[in-house]
LUMDOZA-126049 format. One record per residue (C-alpha): residue in one letter; x, y, z; residue number from 0. Coordinates in steps of 0.001 Angstrom, whole numbers, plus 500000, padded with zeros to 6 digits. Example, Ala and Ser with C-alpha at 12.3 -4.5 7.8 and 13.67 -1.06 7.14 Angstrom:
REM residues 2
R  resn      xx      yy      zz  resi
R     a  512300  495500  507800     0
R     s  513670  498940  507140     1
//
This chain:
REM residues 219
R  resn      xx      yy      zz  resi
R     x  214712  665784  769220     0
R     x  214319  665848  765282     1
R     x  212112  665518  762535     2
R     x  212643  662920  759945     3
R     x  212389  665661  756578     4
R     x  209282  664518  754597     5
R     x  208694  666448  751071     6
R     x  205506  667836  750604     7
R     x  202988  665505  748109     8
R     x  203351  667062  744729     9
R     x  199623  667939  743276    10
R     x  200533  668126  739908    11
R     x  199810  672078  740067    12
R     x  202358  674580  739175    13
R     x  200174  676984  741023    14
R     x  199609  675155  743912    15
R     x  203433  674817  744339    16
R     x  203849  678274  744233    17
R     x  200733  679456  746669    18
R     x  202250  680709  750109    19
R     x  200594  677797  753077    20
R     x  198729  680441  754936    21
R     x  198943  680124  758554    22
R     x  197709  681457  761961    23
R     x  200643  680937  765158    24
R     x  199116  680783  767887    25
R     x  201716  680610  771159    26
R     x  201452  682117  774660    27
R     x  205275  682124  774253    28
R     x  206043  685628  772262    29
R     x  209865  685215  771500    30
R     x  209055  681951  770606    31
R     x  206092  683351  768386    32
R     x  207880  686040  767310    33
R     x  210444  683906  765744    34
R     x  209118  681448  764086    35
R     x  206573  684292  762211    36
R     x  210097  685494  761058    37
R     x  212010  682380  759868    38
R     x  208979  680066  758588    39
R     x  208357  682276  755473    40
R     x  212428  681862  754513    41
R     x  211724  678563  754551    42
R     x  209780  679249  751657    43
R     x  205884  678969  750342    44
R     x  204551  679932  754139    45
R     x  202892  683127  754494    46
R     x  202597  684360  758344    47
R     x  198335  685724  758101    48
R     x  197662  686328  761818    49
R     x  199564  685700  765387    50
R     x  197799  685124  768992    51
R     x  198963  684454  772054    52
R     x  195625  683045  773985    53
R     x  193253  680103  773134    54
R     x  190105  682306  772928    55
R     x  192203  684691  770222    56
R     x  193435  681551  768078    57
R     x  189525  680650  767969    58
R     x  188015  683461  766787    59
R     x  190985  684611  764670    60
R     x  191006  680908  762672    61
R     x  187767  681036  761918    62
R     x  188210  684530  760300    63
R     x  191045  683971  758932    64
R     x  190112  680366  757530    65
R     x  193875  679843  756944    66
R     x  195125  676486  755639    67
R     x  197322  675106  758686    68
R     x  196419  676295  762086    69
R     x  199929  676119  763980    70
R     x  199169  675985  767982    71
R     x  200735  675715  771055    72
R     x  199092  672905  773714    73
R     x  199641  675520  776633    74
R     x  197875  678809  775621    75
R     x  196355  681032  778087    76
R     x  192466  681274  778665    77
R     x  191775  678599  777453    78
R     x  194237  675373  776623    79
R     x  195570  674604  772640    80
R     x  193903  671389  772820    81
R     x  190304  673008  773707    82
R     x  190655  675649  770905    83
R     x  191028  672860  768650    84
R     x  188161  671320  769450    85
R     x  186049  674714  769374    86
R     x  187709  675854  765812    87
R     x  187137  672073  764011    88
R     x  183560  672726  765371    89
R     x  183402  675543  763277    90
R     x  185411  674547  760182    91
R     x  185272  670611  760362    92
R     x  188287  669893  757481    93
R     x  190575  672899  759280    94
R     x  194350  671855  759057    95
R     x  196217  671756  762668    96
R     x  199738  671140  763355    97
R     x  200016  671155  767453    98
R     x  203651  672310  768671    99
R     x  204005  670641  772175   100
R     x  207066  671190  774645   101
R     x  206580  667800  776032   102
R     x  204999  665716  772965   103
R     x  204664  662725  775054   104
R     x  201498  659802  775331   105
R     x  199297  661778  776529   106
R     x  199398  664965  774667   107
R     x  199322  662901  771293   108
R     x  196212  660751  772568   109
R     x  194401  664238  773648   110
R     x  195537  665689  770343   111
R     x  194181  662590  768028   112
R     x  191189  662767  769982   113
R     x  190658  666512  769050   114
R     x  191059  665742  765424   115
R     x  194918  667144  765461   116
R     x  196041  665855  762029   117
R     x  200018  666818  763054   118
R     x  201878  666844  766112   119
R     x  205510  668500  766285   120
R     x  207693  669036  768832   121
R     x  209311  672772  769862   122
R     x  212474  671647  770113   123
R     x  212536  670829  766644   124
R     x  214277  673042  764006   125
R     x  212608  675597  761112   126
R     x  213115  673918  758512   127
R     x  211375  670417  759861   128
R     x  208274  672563  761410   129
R     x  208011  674050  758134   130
R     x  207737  670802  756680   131
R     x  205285  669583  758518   132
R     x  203080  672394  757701   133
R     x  203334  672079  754014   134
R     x  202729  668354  754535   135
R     x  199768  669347  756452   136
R     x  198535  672080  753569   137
R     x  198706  669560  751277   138
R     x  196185  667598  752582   139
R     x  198677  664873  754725   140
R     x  199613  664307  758281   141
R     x  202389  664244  760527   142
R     x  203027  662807  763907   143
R     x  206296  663433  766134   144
R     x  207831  660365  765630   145
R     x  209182  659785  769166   146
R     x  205811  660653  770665   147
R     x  204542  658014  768757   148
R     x  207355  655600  770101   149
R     x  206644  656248  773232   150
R     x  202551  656143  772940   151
R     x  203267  652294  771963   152
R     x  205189  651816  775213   153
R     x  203059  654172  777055   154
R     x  203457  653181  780539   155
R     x  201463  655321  782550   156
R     x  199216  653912  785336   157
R     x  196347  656650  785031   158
R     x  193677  656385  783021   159
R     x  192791  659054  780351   160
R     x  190437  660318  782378   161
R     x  192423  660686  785666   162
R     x  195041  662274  783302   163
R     x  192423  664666  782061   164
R     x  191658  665695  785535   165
R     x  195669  665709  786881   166
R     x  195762  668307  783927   167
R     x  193431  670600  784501   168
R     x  195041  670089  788588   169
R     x  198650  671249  787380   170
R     x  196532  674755  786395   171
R     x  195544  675348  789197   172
R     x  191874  674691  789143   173
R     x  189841  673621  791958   174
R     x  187758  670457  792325   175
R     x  184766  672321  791062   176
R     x  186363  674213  788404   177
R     x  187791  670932  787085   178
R     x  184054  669497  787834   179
R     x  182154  672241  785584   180
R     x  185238  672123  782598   181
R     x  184871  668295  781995   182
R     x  180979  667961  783061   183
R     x  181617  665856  785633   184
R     x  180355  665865  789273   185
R     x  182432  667406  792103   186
R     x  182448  663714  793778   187
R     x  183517  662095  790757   188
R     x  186243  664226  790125   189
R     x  187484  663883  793254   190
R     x  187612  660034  793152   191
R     x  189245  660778  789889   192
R     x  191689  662455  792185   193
R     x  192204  659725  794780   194
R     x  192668  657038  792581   195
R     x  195829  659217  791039   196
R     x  197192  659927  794357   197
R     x  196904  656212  795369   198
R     x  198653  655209  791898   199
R     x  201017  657919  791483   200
R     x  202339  657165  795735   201
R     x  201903  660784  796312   202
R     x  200049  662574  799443   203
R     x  198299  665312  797542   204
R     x  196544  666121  793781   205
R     x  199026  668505  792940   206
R     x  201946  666160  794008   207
R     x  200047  663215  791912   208
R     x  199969  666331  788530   209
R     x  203818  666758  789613   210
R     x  204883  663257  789081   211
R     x  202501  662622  786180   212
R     x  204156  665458  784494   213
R     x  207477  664467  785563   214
R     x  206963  660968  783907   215
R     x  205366  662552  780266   216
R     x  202578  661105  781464   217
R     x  200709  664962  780696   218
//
């Protein structure tokens, strides 16, 4: 998968050209972390300020930090990318975010846009696009995967958002009432949630139905 290259919007500011994007990585992956905090700034005007490798860490440190593009994995230990995105723009309403997904597919773009994600990039992409994206992103623009977005159009899951919200927090691990207290639900309605996956997804069990809707991109 690649990025179609976008330039950065000029502002019209020799200054502003010049000014490093500050950013905070956060990834649960640390070679994968590790790396891109060393290639991003040779891709010029991107200045590494902080990286984290849990949810709770990229909240606390963003807000500290205030940097201009937040760059976070989806899956991030304690707490999920997605949910630390949604805790940090509570705090700084207008903060940047690109969102680097393994599997950018339907769902994770929906969840994303419903966070207030203004960018969406795949991992598999290379350096020089993610760094793109980011100074697209700094400069007050957005950027969507463009084959997520293909494939939101033809989005052919069976599951509603909610039953994919619950198969989610399912392929974690959590039990019913875990998943209950996360997404204030009841334990009863969370487990009709669950049945109605199971039935749709022709599976026997929760974590089977989370398998398959994984499987499909469906997650």
């Amino acid at each position: 998968m690649s990025l179609r290259l976008l330039e950065p919007e000029r502002l019209g500011s020799s200054e502003r050209e010049l000014t490093p994007a500050r950013i905070v990585l956060a990834d649960g992956e640390s070679l994968l972390r590790t790396a891109l905090a060393r290639l991003l700034p040779m891709e010029g005007a991107i200045e590494v300020v902080a990286e984290v490798a849990d949810g709770r860490r990229a909240v606390e440190v963003t807000v500290r930090e205030r940097p201009d593009v937040l760059v976070i994995d989806v899956e991030m230990p304690g707490i999920d990318g997605l949910e630390a995105v949604s805790a940090i723009l509570r705090a700084r309403p207008h903060q940047a975010v690109l969102v680097l997904a393994r599997h950018a597919g339907p769902a994770t773009l929906r969840r994303a846009l419903r966070a207030g994600v203004r960018g969406v990039v795949s991992k598999s992409s290379d350096v020089d696009q993610i760094a793109s994206a980011i100074r697209l992103l700094r400069d007050g623009r957005c950027w969507m995967d463009p084959e997520a977005s293909a494939r939101a159009i033809v989005d052919d899951s069976p599951l509603t958002d909610r039953e994919l919200d619950v198969l989610l927090l399912t392929s974690e691990a959590r039990s019913v009432s875990d998943i209950a207290a996360a997404l204030c639900l009841a334990e009863g309605t969370v487990r009709n949630y669950l049945s109605s996956s199971i039935r749709k997804t022709q599976t026997r069990s929760r974590h089977e139905a989370a398998r398959v809707a994984r499987t499909n991109g469906w997650l």
